[in-house]
N, CA and C of each residue as an Amber inpcrd file, in Angstrom:
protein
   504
   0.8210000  -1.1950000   0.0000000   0.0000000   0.0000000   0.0000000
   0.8700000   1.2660000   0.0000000   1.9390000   0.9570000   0.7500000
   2.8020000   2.2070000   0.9000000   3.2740000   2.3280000  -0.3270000
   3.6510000   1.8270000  -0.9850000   4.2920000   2.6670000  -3.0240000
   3.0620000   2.7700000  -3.6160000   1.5540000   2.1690000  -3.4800000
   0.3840000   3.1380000  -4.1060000   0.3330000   4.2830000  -3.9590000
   0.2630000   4.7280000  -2.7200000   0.2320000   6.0590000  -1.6400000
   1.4260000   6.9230000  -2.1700000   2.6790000   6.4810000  -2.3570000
   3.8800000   7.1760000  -2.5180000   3.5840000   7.8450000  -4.0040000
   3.8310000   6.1470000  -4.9780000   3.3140000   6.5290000  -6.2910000
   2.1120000   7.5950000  -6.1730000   0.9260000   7.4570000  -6.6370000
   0.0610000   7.8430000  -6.4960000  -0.1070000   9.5440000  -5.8920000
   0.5920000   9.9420000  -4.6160000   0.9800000  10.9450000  -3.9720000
   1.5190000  12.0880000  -4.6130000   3.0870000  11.1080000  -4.9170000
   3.9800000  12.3100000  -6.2260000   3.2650000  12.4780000  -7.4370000
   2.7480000  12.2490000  -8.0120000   1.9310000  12.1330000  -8.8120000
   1.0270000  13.7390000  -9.1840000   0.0150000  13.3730000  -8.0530000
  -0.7700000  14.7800000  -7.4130000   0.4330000  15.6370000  -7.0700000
   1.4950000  15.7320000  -6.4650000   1.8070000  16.8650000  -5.7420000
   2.7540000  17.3890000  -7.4270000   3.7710000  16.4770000  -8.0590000
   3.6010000  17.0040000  -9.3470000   2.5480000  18.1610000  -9.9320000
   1.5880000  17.7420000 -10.3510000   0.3700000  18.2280000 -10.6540000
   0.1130000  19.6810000  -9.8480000  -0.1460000  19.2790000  -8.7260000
  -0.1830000  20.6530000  -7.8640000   0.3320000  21.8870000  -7.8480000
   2.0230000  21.2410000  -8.0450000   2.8580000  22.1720000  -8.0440000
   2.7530000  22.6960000  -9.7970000   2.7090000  22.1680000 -10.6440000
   2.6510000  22.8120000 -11.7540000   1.6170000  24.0140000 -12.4340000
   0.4030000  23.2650000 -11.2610000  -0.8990000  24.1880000 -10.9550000
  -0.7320000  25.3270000 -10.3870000  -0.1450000  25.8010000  -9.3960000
   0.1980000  26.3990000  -8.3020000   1.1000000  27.3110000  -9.5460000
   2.2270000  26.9380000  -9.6990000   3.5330000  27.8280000 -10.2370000
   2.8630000  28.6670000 -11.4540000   1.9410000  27.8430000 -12.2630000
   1.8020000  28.4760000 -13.5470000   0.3150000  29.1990000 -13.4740000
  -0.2620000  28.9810000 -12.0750000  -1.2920000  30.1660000 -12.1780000
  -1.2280000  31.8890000 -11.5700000  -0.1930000  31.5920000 -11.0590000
   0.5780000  32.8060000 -10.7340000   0.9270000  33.4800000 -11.6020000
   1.3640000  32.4600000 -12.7670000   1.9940000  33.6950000 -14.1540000
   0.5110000  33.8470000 -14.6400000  -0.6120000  32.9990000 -15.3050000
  -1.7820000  33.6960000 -15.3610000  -2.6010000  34.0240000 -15.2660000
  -2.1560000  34.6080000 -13.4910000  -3.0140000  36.1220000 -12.8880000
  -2.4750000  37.0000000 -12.9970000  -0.8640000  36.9530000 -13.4010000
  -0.1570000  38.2130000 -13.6620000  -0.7640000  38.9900000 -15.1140000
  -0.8400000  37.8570000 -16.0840000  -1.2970000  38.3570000 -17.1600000
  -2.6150000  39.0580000 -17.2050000  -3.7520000  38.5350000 -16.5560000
  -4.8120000  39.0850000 -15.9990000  -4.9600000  40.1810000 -14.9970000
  -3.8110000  40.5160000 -14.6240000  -3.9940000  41.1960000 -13.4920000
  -3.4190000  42.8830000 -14.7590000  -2.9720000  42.4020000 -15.4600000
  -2.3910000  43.2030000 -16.4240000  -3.1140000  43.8750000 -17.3270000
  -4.4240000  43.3120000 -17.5380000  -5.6700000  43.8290000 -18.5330000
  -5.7250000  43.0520000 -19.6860000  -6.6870000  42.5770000 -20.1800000
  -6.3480000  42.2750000 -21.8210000  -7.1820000  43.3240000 -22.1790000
  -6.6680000  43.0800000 -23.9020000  -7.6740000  43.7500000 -25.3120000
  -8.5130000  42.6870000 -25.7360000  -9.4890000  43.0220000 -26.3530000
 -11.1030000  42.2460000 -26.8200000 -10.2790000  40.9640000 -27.7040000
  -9.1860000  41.2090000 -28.3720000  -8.6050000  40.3020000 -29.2240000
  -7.8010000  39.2210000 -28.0840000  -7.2280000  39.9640000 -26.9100000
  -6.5670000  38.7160000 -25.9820000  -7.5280000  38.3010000 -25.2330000
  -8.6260000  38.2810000 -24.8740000  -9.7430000  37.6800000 -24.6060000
 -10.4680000  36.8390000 -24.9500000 -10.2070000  37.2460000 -26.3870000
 -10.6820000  36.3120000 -27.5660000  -9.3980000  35.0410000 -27.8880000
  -7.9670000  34.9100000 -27.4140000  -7.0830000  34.1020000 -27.6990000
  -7.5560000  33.4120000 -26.2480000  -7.4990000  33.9790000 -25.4350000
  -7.5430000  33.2690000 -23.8530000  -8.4880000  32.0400000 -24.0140000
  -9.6930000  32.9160000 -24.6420000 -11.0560000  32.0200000 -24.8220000
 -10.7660000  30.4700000 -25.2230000 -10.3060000  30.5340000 -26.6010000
  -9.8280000  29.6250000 -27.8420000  -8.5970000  28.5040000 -26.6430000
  -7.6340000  29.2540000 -26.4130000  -6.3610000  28.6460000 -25.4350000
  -7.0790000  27.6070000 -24.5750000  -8.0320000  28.5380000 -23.7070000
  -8.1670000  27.4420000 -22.6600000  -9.5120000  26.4320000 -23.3240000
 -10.3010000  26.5610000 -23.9480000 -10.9780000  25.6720000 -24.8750000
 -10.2260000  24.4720000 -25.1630000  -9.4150000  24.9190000 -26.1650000
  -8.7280000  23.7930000 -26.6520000  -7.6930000  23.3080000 -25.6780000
  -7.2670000  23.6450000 -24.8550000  -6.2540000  22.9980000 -23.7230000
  -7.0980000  22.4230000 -22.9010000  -8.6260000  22.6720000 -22.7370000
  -9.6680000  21.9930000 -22.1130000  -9.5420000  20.6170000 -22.5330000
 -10.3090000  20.7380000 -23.9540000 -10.1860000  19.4300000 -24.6070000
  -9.1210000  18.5980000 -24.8220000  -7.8990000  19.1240000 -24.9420000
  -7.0930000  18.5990000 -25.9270000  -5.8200000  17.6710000 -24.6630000
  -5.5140000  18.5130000 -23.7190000  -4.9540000  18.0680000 -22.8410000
  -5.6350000  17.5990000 -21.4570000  -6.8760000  18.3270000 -21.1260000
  -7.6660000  17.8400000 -19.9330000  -8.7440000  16.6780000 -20.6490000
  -9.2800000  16.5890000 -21.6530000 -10.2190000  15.8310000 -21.8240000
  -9.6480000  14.2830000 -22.6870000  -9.1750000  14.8950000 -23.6070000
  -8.3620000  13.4950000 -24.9650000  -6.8720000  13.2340000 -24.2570000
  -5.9230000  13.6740000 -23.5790000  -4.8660000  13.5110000 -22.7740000
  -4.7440000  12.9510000 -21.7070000  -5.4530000  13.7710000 -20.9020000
  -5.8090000  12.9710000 -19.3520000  -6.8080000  11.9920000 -18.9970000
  -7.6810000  12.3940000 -19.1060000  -9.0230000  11.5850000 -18.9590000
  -9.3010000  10.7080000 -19.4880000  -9.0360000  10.5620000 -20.9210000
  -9.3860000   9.4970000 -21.8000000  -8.0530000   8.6820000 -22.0960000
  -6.9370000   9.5230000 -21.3110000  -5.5140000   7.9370000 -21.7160000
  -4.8070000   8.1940000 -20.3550000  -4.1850000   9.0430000 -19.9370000
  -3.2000000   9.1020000 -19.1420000  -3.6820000   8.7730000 -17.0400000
  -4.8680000   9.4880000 -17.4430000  -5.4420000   9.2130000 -15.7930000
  -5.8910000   7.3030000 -15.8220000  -6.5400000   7.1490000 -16.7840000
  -7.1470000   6.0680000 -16.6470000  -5.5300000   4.7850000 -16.4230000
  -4.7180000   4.6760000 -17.3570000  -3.8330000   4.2600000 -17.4560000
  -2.6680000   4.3080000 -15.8060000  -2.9160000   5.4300000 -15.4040000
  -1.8010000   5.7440000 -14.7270000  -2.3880000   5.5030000 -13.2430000
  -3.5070000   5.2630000 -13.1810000  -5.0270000   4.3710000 -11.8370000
  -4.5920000   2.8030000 -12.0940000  -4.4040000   2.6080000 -13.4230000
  -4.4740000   1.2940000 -13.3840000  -2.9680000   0.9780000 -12.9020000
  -1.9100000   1.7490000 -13.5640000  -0.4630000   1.2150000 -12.7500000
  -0.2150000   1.2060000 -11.1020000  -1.3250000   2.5740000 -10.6530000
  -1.2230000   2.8770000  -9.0670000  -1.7160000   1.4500000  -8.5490000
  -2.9700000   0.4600000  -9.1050000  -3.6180000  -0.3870000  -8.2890000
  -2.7580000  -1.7040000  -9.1640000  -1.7540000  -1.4300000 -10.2080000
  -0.8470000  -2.8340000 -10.2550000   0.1200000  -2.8990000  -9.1120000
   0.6020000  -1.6410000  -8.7140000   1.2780000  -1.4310000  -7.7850000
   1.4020000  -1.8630000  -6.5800000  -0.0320000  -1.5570000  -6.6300000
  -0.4010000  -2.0410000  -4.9450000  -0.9400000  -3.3390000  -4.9800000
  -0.8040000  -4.1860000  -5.9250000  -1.2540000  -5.6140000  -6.6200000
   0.3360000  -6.8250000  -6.4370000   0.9180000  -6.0300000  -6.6020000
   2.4320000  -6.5410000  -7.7460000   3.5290000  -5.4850000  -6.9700000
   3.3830000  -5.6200000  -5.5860000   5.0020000  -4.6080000  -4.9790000
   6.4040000  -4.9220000  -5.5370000   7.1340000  -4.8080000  -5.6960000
   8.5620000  -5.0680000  -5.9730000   9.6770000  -3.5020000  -5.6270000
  10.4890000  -3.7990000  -5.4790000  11.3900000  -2.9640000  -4.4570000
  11.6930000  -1.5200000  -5.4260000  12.2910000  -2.0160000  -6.7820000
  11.9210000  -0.6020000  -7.7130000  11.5660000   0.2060000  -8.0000000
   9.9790000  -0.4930000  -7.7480000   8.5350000  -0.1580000  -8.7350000
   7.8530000   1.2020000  -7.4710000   8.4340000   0.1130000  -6.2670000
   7.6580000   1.2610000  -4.9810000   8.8520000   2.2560000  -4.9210000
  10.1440000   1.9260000  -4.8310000  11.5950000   3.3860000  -4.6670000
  10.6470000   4.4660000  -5.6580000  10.5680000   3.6520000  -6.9750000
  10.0920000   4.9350000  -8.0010000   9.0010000   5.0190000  -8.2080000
   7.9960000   4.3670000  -7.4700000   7.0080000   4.8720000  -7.8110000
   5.6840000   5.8340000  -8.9020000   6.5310000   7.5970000  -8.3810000
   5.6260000   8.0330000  -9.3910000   6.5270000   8.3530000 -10.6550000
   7.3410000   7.6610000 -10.7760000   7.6480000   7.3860000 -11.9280000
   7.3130000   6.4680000 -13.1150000   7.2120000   5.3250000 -11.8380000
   6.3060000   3.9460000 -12.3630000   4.9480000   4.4510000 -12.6050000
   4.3320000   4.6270000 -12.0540000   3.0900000   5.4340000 -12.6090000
   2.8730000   6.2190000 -13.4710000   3.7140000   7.1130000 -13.9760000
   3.6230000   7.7200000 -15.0510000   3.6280000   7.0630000 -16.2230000
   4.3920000   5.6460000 -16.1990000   4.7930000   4.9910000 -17.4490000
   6.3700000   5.6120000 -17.8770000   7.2230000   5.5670000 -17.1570000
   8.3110000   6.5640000 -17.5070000   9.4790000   5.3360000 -17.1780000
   9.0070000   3.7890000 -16.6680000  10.1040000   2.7750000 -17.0150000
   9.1200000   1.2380000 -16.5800000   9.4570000   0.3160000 -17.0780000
   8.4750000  -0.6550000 -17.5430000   6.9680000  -0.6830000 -17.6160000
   7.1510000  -0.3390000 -18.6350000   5.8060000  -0.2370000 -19.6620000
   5.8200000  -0.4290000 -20.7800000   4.9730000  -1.0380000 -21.5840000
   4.7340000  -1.3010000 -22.7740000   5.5330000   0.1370000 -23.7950000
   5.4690000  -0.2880000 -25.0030000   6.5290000   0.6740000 -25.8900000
   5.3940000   1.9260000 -26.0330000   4.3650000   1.6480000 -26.3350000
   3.3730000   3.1420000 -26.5080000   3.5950000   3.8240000 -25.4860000
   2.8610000   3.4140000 -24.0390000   3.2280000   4.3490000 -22.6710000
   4.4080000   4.5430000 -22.6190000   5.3870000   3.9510000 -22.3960000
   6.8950000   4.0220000 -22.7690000   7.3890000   5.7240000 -23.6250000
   6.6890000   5.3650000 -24.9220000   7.0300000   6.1730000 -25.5580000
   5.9080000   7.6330000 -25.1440000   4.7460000   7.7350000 -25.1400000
   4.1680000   8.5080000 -24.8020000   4.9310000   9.1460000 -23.2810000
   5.4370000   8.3430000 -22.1590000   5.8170000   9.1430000 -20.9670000
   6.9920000  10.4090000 -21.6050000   8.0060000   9.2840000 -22.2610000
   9.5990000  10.3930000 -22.5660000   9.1190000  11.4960000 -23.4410000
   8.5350000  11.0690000 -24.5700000   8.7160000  12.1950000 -25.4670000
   7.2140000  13.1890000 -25.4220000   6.3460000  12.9990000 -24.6560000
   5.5880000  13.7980000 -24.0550000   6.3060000  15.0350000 -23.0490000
   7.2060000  14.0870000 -22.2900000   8.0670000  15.1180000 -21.4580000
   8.8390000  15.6550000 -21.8590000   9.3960000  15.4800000 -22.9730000
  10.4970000  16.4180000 -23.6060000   9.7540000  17.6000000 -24.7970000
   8.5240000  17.1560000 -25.1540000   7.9790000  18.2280000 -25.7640000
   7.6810000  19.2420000 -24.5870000   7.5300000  19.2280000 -23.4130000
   6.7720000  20.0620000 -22.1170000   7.9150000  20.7810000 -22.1580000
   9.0780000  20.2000000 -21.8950000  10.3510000  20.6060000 -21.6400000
  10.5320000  22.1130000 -22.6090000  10.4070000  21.2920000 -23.9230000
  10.5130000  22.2420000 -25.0980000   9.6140000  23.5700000 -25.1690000
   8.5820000  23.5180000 -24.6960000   7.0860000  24.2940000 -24.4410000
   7.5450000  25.0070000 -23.1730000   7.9800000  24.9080000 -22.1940000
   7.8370000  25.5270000 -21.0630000   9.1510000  26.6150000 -21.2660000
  10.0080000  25.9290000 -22.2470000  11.6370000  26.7930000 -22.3170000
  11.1970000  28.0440000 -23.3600000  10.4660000  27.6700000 -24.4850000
   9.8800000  28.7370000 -25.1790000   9.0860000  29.7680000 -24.3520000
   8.0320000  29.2970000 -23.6850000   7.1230000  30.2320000 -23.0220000
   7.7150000  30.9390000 -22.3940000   9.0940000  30.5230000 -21.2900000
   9.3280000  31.1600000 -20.6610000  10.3980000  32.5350000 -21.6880000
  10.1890000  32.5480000 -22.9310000  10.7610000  33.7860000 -23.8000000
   9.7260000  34.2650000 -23.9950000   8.9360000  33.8400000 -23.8600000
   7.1220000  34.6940000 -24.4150000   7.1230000  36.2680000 -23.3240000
   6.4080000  36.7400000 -23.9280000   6.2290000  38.3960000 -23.0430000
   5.0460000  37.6990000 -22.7660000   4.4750000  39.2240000 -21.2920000
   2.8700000  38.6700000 -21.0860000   2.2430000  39.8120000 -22.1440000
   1.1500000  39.3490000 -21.9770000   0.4520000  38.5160000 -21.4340000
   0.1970000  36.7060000 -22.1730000   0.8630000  36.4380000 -23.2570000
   0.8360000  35.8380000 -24.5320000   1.2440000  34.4750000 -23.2720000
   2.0930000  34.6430000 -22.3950000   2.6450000  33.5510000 -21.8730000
   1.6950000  33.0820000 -20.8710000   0.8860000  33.9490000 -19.8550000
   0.1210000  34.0140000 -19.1360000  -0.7980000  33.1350000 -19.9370000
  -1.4340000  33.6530000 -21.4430000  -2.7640000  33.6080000 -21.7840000
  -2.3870000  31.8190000 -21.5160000  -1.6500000  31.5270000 -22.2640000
  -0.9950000  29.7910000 -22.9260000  -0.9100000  29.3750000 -20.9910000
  -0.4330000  29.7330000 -20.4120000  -0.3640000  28.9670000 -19.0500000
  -2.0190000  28.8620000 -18.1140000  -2.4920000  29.2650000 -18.7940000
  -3.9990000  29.7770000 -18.3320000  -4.4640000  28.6960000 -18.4950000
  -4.4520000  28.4740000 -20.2990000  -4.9820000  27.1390000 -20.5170000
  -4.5490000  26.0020000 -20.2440000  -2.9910000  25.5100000 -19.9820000
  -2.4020000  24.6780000 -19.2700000  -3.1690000  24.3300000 -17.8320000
  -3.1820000  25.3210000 -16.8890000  -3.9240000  25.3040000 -15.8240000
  -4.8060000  24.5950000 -15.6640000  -5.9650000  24.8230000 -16.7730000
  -7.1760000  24.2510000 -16.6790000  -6.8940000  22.9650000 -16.8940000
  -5.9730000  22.7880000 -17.8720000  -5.8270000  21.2600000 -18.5140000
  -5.4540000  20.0090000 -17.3080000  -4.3980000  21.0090000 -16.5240000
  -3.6900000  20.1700000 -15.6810000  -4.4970000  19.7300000 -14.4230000
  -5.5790000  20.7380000 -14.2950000  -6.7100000  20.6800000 -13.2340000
  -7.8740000  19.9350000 -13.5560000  -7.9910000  19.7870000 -15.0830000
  -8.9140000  18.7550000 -15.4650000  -7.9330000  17.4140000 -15.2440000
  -6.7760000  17.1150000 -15.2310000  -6.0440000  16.2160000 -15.6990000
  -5.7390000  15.5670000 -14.0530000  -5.6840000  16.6310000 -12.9370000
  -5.3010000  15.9130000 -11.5980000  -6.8380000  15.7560000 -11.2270000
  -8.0230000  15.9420000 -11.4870000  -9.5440000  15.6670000 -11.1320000
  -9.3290000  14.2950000 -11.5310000  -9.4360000  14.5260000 -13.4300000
  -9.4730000  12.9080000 -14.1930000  -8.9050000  12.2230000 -13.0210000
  -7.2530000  12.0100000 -12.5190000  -6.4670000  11.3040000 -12.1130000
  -7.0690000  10.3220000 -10.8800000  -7.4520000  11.4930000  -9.9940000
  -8.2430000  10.9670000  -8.4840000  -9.3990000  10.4570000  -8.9590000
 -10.6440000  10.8040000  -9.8250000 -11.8940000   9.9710000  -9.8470000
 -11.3460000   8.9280000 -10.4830000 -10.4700000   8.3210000 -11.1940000
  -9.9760000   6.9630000 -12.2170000  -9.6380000   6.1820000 -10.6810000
  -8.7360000   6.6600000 -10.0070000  -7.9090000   6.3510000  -8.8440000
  -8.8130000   5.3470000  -7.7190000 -10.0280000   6.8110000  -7.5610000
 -11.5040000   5.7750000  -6.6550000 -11.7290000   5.0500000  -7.4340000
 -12.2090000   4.8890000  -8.5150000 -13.1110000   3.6800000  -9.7170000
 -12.2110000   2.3220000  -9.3640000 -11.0610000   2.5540000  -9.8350000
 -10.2990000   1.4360000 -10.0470000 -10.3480000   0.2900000  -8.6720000
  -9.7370000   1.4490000  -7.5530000  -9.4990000   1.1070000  -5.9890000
 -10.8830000   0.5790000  -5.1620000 -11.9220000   1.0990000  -5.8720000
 -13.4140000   0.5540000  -4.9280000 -14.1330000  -0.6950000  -5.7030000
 -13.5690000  -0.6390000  -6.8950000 -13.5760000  -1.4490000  -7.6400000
 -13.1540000  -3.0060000  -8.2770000 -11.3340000  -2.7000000  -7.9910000
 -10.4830000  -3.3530000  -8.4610000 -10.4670000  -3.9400000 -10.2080000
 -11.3140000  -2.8690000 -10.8440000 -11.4800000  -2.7730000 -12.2630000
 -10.8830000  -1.6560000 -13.2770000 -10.1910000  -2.0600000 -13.9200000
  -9.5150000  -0.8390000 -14.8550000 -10.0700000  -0.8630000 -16.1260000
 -10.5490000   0.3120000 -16.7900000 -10.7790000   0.2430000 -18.4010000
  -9.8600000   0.3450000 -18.6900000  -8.7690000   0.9230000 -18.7140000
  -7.3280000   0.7000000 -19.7280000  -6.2430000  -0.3290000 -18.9890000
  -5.4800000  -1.0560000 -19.3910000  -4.3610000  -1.9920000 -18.7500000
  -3.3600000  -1.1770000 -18.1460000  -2.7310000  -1.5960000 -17.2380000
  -1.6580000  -0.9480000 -17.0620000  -0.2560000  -0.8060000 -17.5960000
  -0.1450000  -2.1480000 -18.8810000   0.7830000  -1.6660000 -19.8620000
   2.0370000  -2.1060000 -19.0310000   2.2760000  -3.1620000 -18.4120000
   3.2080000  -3.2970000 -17.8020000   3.5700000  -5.1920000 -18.5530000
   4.7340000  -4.7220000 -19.4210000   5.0300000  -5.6800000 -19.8600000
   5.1570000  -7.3450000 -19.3940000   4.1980000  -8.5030000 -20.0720000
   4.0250000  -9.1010000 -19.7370000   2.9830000  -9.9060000 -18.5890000
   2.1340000  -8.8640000 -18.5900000   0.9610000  -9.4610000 -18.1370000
  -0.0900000  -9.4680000 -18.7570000  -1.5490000  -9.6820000 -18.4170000
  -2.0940000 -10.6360000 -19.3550000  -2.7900000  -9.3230000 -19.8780000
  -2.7300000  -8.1560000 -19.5110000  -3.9060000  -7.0470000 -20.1750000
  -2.4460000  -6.0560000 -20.5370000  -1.5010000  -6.8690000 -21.3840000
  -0.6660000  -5.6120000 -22.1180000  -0.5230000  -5.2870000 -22.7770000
């Protein structure tokens, strides 16, 4: 139980903290005024960062997936899997080649995205972290309701992708 909790834990506080850091930059931008036209980008931004990263990203692959590794976890302990935990949970080392590949090079596009933004002026950077926000707040909600389903349950809609078992 203790590397569910651990896993599972870093996970959220990840999340949190990315929530936390990047809504600070957009309230700065807001706190700054927009024009009818950056109102109109904000709109569109967090729309599509709604959908695109909180709804088709999280919810529909990454929360569901990453519930099901928390309750293989706590299924299947091994000394690794609990050290790294929310790493293991992410899919960021044994996992099937899709999650596999979706953990690294998901993170290195963020990488790439967060190094640009941070050259962005505001409010342009604000507007784009705005919609991140939402995404990431739809994306740590998704995470915890998948988390109960699975755990009150002991049922996953997606596998956990952990090579060599029977749903991989």
């Amino acid at each position: 139980m203790l590397g569910a909790l651990w896993g599972a834990g870093g996970l959220v506080a990840v999340l949190l903290d990315a929530i936390d850091r990047l809504s600070g930059i957009a309230m700065q931008a807001l706190d700054a005024g927009f024009h009818m036209f950056q109102w109109a980008v904000l709109v569109i931004v967090v729309g599509l960062m709604a959908y695109v990263e909180g709804y088709r990203g999280f919810q529909k692959s990454f929360s569901p997936r990453s519930a099901a590794r928390t309750y293989y976890l706590y299924r299947n302990p091994e000394l690794l899997m609990v050290v790294l935990a929310p790493l293991f949970i992410m899919g960021f080392f044994r996992a099937t080649r899709g999650p596999l590949l979706f953990a690294w090079v998901g993170t290195g596009l963020i990488v790439l995205l967060v190094v640009l933004l941070q050259l962005s002026a505001q409010p342009w950077r604000g507007i784009v972290d705005a919609g991140v926000v939402v995404g990431l707040s739809w994306g740590l909600a998704s995470f915890l309701v998948e988390l109960w389903r699975v755990f009150t349950s002991g049922i996953y809609p997606l596998s956990p992708a952990v090579p060599g078992t029977a749903r991989d």
